[in-house]
C-alpha positions in Angstrom: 0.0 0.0 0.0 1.2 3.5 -0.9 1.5 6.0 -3.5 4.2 5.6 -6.2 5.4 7.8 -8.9 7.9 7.4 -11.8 9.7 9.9 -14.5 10.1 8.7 -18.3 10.9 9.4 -21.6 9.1 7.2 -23.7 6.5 8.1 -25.9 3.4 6.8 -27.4 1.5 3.1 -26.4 3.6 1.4 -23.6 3.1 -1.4 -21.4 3.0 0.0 -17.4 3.7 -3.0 -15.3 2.7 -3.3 -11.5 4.5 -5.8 -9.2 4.9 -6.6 -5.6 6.3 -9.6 -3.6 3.5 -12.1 -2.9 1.2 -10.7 -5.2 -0.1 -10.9 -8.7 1.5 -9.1 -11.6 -0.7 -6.7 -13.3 -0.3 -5.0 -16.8 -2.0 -2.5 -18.0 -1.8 -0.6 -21.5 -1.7 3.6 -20.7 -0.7 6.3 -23.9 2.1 8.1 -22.2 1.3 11.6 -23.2 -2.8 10.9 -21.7 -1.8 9.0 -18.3 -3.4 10.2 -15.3 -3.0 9.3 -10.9 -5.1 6.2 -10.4 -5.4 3.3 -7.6 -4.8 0.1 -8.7 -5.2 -3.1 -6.1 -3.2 -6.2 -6.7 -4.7 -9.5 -5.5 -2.7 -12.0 -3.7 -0.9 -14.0 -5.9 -1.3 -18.0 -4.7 1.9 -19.0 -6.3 2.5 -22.2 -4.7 0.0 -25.0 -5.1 1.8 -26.5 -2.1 0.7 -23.7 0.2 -1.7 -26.1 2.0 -0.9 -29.9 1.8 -3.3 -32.6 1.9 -2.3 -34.8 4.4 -4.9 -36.8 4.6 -4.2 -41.1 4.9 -0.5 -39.7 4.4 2.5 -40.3 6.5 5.8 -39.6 4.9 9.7 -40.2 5.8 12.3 -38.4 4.8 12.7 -36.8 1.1 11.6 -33.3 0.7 8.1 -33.5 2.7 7.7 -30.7 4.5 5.5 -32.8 6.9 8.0 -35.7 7.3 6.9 -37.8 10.2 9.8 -40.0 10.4 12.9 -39.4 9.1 15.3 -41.9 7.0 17.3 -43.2 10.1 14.2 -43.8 11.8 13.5 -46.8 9.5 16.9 -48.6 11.3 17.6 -46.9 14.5 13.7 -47.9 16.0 14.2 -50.2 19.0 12.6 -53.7 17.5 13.3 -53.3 14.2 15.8 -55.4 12.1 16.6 -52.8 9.7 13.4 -53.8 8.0 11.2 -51.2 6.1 8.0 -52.4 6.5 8.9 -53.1 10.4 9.8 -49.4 11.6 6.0 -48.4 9.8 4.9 -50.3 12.3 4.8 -48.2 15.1 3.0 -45.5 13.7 -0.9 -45.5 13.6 -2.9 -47.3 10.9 -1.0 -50.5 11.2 -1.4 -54.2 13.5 0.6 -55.8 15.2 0.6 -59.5 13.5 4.1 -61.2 14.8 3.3 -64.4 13.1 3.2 -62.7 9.6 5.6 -59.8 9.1 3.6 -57.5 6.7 2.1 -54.9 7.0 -2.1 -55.2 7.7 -3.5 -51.4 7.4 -6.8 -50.4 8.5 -8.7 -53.6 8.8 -7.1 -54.8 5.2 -5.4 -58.2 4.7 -1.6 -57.8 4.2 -2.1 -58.1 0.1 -4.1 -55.1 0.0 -0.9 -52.8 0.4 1.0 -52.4 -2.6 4.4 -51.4 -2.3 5.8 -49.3 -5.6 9.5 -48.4 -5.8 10.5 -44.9 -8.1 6.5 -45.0 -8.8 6.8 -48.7 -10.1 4.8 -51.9 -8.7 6.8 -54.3 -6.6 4.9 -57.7 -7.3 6.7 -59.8 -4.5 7.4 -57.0 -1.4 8.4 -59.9 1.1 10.9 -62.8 1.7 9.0 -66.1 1.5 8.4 -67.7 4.6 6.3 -70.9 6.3 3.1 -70.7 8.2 3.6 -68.8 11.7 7.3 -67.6 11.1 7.1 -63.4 10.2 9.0 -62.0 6.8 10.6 -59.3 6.1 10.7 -56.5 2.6 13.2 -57.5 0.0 14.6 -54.4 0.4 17.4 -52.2 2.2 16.9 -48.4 3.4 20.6 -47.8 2.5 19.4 -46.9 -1.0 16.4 -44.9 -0.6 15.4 -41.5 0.4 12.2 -40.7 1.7 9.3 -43.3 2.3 5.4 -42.5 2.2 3.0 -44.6 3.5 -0.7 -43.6 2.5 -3.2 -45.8 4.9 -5.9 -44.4 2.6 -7.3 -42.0 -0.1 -4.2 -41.9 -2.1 -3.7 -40.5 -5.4 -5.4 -41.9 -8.3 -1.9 -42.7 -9.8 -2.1 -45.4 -7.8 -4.0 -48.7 -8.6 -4.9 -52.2 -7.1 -4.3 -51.4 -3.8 -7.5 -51.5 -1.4 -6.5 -50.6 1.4 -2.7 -48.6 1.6 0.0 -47.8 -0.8 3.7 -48.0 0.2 6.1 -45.5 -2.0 9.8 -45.8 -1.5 12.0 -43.2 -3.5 15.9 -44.2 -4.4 18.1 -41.5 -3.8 19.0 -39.0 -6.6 22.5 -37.9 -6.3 24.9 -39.7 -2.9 26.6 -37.6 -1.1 30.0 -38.8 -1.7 32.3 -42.0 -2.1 32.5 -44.5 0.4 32.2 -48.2 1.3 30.3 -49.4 4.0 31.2 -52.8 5.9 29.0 -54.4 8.4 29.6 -57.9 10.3 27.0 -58.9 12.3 25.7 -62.0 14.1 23.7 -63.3 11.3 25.6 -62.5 8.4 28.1 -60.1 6.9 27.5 -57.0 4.4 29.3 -54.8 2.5 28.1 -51.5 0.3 29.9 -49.4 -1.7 29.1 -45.7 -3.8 31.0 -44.5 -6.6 30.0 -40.8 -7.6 31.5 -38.9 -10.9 30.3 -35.8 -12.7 26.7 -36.9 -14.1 26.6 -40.0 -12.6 27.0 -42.4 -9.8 26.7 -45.9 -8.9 25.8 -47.8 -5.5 25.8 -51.6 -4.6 24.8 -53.5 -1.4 25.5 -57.3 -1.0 24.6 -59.0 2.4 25.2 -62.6 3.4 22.7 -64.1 5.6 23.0 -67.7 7.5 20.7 -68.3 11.1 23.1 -71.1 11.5 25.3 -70.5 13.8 22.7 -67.7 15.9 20.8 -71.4 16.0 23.2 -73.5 17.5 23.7 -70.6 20.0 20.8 -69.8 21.0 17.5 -71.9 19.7 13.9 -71.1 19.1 11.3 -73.2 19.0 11.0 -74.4 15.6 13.4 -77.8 15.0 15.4 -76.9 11.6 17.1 -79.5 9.1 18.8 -76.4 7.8 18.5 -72.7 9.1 17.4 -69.9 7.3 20.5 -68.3 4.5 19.9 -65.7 2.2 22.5 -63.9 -0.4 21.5 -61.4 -2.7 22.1 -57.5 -3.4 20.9 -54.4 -4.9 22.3 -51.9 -6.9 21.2 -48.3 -8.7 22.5 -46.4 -11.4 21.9 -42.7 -11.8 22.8 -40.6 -15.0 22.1 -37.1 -14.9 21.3 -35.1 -17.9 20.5 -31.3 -19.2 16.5 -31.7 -18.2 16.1 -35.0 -16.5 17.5 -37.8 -14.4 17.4 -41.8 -15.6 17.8 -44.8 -12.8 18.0 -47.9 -13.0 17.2 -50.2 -9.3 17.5 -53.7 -9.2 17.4 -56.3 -6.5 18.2 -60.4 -6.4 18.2 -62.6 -4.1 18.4 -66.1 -3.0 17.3 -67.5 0.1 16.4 -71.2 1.5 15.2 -73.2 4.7 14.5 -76.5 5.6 12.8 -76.9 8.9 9.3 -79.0 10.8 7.3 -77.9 12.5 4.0 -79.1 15.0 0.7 -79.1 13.6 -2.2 -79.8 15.8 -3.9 -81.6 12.4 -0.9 -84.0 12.1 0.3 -86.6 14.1 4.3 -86.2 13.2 5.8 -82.6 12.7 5.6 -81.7 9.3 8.5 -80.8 6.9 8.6 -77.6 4.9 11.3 -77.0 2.4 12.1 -74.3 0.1 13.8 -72.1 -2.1 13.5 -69.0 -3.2 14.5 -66.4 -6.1 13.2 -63.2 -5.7 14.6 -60.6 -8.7 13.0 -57.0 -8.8 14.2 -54.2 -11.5 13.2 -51.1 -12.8 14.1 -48.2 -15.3 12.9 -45.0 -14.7 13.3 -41.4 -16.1 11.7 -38.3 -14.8 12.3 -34.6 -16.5 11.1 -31.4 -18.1 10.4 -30.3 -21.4 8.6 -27.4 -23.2 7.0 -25.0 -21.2 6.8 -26.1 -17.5 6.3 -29.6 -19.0 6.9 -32.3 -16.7 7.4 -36.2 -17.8 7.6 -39.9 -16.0 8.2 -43.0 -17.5 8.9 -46.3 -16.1 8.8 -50.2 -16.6 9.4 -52.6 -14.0 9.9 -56.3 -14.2 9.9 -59.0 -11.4 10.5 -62.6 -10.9 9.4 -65.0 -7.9 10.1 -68.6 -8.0 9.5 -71.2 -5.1 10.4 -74.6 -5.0 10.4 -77.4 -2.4 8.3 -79.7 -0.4 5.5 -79.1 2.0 4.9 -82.6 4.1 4.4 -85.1 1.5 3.6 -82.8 -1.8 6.1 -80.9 -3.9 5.5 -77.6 -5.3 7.2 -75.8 -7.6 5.5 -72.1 -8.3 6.7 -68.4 -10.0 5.1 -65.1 -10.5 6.3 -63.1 -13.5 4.5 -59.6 -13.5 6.3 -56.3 -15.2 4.6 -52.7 -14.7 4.9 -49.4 -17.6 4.0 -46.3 -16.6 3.4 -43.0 -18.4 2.6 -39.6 -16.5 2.9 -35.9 -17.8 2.9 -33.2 -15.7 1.5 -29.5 -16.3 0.6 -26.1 -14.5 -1.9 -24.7 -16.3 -1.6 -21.6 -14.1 -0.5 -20.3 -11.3 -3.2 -21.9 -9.2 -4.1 -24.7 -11.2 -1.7 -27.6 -12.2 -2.4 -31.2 -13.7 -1.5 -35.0 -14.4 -2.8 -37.5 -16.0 -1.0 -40.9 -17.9 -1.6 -45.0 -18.3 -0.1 -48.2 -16.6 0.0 -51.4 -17.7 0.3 -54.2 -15.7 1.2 -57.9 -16.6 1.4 -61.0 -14.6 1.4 -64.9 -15.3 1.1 -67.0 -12.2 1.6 -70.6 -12.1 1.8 -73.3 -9.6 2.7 -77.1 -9.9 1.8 -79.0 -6.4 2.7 -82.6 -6.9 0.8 -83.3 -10.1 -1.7 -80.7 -10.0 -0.9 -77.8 -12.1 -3.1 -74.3 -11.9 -1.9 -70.4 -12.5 -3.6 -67.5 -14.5 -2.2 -64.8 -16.8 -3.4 -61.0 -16.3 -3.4 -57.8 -17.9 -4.9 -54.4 -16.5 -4.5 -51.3 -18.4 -5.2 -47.8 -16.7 -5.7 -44.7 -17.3 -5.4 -41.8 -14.5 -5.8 -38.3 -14.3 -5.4 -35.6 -11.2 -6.1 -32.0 -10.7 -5.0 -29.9 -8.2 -6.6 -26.2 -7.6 -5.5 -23.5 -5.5 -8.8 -21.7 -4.4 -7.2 -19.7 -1.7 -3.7 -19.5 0.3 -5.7 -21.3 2.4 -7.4 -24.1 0.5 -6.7 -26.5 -2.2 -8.8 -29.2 -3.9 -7.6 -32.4 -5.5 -9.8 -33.9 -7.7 -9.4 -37.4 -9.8 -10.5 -40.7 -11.4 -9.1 -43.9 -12.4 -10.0 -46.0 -15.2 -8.7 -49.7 -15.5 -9.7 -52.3 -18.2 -8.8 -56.0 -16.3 -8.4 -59.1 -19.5 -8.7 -61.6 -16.9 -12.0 -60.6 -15.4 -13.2 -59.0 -18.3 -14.3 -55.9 -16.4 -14.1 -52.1 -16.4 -14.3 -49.5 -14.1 -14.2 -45.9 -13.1 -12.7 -44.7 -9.7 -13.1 -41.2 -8.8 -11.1 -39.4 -6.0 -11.3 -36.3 -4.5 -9.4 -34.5 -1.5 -9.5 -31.4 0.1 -6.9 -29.3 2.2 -7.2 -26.3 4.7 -4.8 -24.4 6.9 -6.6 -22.5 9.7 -3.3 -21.4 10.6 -0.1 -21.1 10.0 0.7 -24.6 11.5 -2.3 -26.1 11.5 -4.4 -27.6 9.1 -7.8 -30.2 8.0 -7.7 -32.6 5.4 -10.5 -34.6 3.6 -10.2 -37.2 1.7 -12.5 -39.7 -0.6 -12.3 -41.9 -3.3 -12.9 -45.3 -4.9 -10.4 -47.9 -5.0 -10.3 -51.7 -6.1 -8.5 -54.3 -6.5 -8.3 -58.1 -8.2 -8.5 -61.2 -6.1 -5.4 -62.9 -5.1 -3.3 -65.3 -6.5 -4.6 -68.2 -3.8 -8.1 -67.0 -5.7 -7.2 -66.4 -9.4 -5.2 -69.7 -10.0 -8.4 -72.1 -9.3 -10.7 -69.3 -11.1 -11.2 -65.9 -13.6 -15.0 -66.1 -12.9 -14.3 -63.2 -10.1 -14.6 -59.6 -9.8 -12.4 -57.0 -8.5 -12.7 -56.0 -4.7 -13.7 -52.8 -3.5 -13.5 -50.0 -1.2 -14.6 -46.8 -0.4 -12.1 -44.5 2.2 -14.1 -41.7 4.3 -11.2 -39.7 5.9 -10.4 -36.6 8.3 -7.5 -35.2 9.6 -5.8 -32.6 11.3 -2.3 -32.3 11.7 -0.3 -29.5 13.7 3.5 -29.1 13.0 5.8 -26.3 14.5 9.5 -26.6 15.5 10.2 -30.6 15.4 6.9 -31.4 16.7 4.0 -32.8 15.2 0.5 -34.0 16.3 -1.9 -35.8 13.9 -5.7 -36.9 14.5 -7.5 -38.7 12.0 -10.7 -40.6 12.0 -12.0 -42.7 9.2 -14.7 -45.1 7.6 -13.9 -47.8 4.5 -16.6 -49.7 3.6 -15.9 -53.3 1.8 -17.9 -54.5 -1.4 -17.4 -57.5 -3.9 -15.0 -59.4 -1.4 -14.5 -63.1 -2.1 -15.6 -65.8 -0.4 -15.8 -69.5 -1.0 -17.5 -72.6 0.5 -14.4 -74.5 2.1 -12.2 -74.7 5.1 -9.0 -73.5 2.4 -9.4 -72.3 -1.1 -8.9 -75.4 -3.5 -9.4 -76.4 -6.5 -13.2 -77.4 -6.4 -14.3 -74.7 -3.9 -17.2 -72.1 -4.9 -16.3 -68.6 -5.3 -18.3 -65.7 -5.5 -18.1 -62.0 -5.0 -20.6 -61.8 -2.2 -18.8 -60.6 1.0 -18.8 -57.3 2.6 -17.0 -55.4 5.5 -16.4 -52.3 7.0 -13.2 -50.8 8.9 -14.1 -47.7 10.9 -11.9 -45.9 13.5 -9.7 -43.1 15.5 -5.5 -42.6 15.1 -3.2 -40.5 17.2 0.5 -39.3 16.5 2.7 -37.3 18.8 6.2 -36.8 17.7 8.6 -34.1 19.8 12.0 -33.8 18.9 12.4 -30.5 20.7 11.5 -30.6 24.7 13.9 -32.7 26.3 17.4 -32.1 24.7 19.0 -35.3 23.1 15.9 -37.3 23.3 13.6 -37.9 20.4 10.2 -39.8 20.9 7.1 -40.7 19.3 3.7 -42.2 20.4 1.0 -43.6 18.1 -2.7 -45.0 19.4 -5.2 -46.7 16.9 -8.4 -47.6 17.4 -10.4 -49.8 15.2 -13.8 -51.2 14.8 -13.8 -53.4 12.0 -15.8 -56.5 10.8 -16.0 -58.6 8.0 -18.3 -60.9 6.0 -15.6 -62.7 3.5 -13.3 -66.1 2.8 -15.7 -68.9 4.6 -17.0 -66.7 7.4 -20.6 -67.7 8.2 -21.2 -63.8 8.8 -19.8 -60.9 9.7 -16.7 -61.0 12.1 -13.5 -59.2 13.3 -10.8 -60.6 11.3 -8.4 -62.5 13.4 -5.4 -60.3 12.6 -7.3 -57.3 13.9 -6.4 -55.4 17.7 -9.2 -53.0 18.4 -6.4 -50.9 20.4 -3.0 -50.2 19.6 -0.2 -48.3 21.1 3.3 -47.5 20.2 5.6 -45.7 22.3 9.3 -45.2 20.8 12.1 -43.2 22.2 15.8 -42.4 21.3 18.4 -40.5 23.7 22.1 -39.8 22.6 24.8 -40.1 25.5 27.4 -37.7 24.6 29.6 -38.8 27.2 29.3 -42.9 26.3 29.0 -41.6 22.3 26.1 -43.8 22.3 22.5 -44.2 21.7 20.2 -46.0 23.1 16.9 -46.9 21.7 13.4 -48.2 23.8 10.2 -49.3 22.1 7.4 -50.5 23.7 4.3 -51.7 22.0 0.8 -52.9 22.9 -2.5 -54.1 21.5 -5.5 -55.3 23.2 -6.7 -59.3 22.9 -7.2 -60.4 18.9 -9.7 -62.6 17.9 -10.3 -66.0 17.5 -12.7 -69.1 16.7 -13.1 -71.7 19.2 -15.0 -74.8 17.7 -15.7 -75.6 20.9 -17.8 -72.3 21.6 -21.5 -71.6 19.7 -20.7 -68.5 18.7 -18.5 -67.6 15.8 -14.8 -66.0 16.6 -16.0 -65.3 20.1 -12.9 -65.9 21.9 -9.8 -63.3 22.6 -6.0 -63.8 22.8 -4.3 -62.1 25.7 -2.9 -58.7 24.9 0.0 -58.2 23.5 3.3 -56.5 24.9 6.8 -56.3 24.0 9.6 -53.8 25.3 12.7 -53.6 22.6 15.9 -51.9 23.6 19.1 -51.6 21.4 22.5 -49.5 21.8 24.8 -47.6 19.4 27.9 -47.0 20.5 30.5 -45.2 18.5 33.9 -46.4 19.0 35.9 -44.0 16.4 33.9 -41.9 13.7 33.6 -44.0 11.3 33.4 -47.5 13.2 30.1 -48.8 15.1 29.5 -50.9 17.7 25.6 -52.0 17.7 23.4 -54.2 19.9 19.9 -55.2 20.1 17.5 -57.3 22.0 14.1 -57.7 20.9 11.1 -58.3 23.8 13.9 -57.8 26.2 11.6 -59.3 28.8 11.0 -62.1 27.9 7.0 -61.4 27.5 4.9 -64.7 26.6 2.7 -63.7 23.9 0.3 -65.1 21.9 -1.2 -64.4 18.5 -3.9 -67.2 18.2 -4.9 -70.6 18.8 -5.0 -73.4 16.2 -7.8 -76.0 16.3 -8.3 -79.2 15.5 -10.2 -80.2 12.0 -12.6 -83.1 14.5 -12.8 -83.6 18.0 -11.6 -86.1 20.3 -13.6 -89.1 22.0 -15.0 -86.7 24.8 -16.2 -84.4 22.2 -13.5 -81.5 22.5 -11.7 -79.9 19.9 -7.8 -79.6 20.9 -6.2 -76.5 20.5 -2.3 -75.5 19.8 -1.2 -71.3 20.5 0.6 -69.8 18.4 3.1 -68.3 19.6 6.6 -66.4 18.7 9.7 -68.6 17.4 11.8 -67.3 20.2 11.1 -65.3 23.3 13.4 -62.9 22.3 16.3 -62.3 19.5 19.3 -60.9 20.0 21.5 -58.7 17.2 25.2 -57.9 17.6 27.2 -55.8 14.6 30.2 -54.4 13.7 29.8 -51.8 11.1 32.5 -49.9 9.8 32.5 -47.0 7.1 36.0 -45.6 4.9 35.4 -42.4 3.4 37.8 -39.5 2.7 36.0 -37.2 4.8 36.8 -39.8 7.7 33.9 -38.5 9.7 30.4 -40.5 7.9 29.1 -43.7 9.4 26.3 -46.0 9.3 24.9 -44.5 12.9 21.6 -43.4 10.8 21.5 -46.5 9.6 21.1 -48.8 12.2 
């Protein structure tokens, strides 16, 4: 505001421009010899489309997020987590606690309704395979990736056969510098090393795993012919040019066990065998061009094979699936920018048990589109649909999305979001039958998030209703079941997250509380039940407090969920019964003996806590009538990690602290 003047000596038609920071540029067209005082009022100019973010369903790690809730180290330096991905998410809210699986089950949703995508490309096979009752862990290591977000719901319509969450994991751009990292732990050994030039730079990572000799030391509870042993690596290529970057990711590795176990079905324990090759791979390129044109394109391919024996059959199965995606960015103004592009995605399934052969062969193709507008510094509106063509189920469909964003101050803000989403049947499903249709969802979600000076608070309540679910008319899905589309569900419920980095000085905690009401009418249920992998309450607590008089670290987590459910044959009422809550203290310890060389401990369920995720029942019962029952229970009480991790770089000061 104020009154401005200016002297000149042009004549004729001219062009006065008006500017001022923060606001919109205005031209006007005045005859020099004819101009006259006049008040002229500039609007705001909304610049940024980012000025509000829609953080609704979305927790991010890392990258450039200005709402990052955990950071990059976070994923390894969490108390009672093995350096897994998957494991460190968790402890925030959104996710259960299933110990006898590993993955990740996300608002009511079965572990295969997350999808995991790597650069923006599908990973087909996220996990390690395993046997019944002994948890995974992701294929992949957070020593090559940047930032992490994990959507529990109403994610972007980029995004497709996913029901209930989405996991992005971003590779990193451009390292920091040369070095090689060498670890030696008591599982295994691993060594990394980055090689960085002008436009381009190369990483590897190699890790030998072998449970052998952690077995012979200290035993679970599962009798092994050979312990669990893994080898594999990853590597990524970057080449920079003029208006773009290219990478290329890939991952292999091979892994087998040989071990029995006890079945409550089975009178003598039973064997399971197998091997496994696991390869993932993608190419990706993202630029500009043109005017404020912006371009992604990708194609993944992935290969899954497991052979062995599982009590007296042989099986023999692999999953070949590849992904190609096209998306084009463009502002069409100042408040207004778009996307829109098409996947593809491929698999062919097969599976050989004994003599019995089945398997399928899939194509979807998609086509996605997304804008965002800017209606005030203040609020933004996403709005977006999804439409996929599936071959195998001969069906199409339209999935719209929409999400809002307001900041009622300037750390503070709502989000809304809704959409659609879907998703085909899975592979224990679609080998036996195509006669299916896809599985749906609806996400209801609002959430407020406050974030100021390294703390953040989040609130978020939800509602997902279930359509189209599959169930079938045995105790397993075989060969000669009946499938249909009838079952329903719903998933409703409440999430907290408190994380302060700033109060107590060296000490950086978090605390996350779900709450979950959630039932289900699907697989052979007779009606509508809690699922058995599903807590009503949840509670993470995780804390981290450097000693700079030790140089050390020391990490606690504790978690908690309430009794999960269970059927009890034995009982007239369908999953009736309750497990005892759960509860596990973790603790681990950095401690830095030079700069670039680590000592690092762990101990998992440090006390020693008895849990138990469910019971196992008997297919008959015995002569007085009662169905026996076996727990299920942990493979070991509690696990124990030691490691020596050294790193050799010329700035003799980096180390692998962030990443344990």
């Amino acid at each position: 505001m104020g009154e401005f003047s200016f002297a000149s000596t042009a004549n004729g038609n001219q062009i006065l421009v008006i500017s001022a920071l923060s606001f919109e540029i205005k031209k006007i067209e005045i005859v020099m010899s004819q101009y006259q005082k006049q008040t002229l009022i500039l609007k705001s100019n909304l610049t940024e489309l980012n000025e509000v973010l829609i953080t609704a369903g979305t927790i991010e790690s890392g990258g450039k997020s200005r709402v990052s809730v955990l950071k990059p180290l976070d994923i390894l330096t969490t108390a009672g987590n093995p350096g897994d991905i998957v494991s460190a998410f968790k402890t925030l809210p959104g996710t259960q606690i299933v110990g006898e699986s590993g993955k990740l089950f996300v608002r009511g949703g079965e572990a295969n309704e997350t999808q995991t995508f790597i650069d923006g490309l599908r990973v087909a096979q996220p996990y390690f395979q395993t046997t019944n009752n002994v948890p995974t862990r992701s294929t992949f290591s957070p020593l090559l990736f940047k930032g992490t977000t994990f959507s529990t719901g109403g994610y972007s319509a980029e995004y497709g056969e996913a029901l209930s969450s989405v996991l992005l994991m971003n590779t990193i751009d451009e390292p920091d510098l040369k070095k090689t990292d060498i670890g030696v732990m008591s599982v295994g050994a691993s060594l990394g090393n980055t090689q960085k030039w002008k436009n381009n730079s190369l990483s590897v990572n190699t890790s030998y795993i072998n449970l052998q000799p952690y077995q012979a030391l200290l035993p679970d509870n599962i009798e092994w012919i050979k312990p669990y042993e893994s080898i594999g690596g990853e590597t990524v290529f970057r080449q920079k040019f003029d208006s773009g970057l290219l990478k290329f990711y890939a991952s292999y590795t091979v892994a087998n066990f040989d071990l029995k176990q006890e079945g409550i079905n089975y009178p003598d324990k039973i064997r399971t065998q197998n091997k496994n090759n696991n390869l993932y791979s993608n190419l990706s390129y993202k630029g500009g061009f043109g005017t404020n044109w912006n371009i992604f394109a990708g194609i993944s391919f992935a290969k899954s094979r497991n052979s062995g024996i599982f009590d007296v059959y042989e099986y023999d199965s692999s999953e070949n699936a590849s992904h190609l995606k096209l998306k084009v960015t463009k502002p069409i103004s100042n408040t207004i920018k778009t996307s829109f592009g098409a996947d593809y995605s491929y698999t062919n399934f097969s599976e050989l048990v004994t003599d019995f052969e089945s398997g399928y062969h899939s194509d979807i193709f998609a086509a996605f589109s997304e804008t965002d507008f800017l209606l005030t510094n203040n609020l933004i509106a996403k709005l977006g649909f999804r439409f996929s063509k599936n071959e195998l189920l001969d069906e199409n469909s339209l999935a719209p999305r929409l999400a809002l964003g307001y900041k009622v101050a300037k750390n503070k803000q709502f989000s809304l979001a809704y959409g659609t989403f879907e998703q085909a049947p899975k592979n224990d499903y679609l080998k036996y039958t195509s006669h299916l249709q896809a599985e749906k969802a609806q996400h209801y979600i609002l959430s407020y998030e406050f974030n100021k000076d390294k703390q953040i608070f989040k609130a978020e309540v939800y509602y997902k209703s279930y359509d189209n679910l599959v169930k079938y008319d045995t105790k397993l899905p075989v060969y000669n079941s009946n499938f249909d589309n009838s079952g329903t569900g719903y998933a409703k419920g409440l999430e907290l997250f408190w994380r302060d980095n700033k109060n107590i000085k060296n000490l950086e905690y978090w605390i996350s509380y779900s709450y979950i009401d959630t039932k289900r009418e699907y697989q052979n249920f007779p009606k509508q039940a809690t699922p058995s992998f599903v807590a009503n309450h949840t509670l993470s607590l995780v804390t981290k407090y450097w000693i700079q008089d030790w140089r050390s670290q020391i990490g606690v987590t504790y978690t908690f969920s309430s009794g999960r459910p269970y059927n009890n044959p034995n009982e007239a009422v369908f999953m009736n019964e309750k497990t005892k809550t759960y509860n596990n203290v973790s603790v681990n310890w950095a401690y830095l003996i030079s700069p670039q060389k680590i000592l690092f401990l762990s101990v998992t369920n440090a006390a020693g806590i008895k849990n138990v995720y469910g019971y196992n029942y008997a297919n008959t019962p015995n002569s007085a009538g009662i169905y026996k029952s076996q727990a299920i229970v942990p493979t070991a009480d509690r696990f124990f990690f030691v490691g020596f991790f050294w790193t050799i770089s010329k700035d003799k000061k980096t180390n692998q602290l962030e990443n344990l």
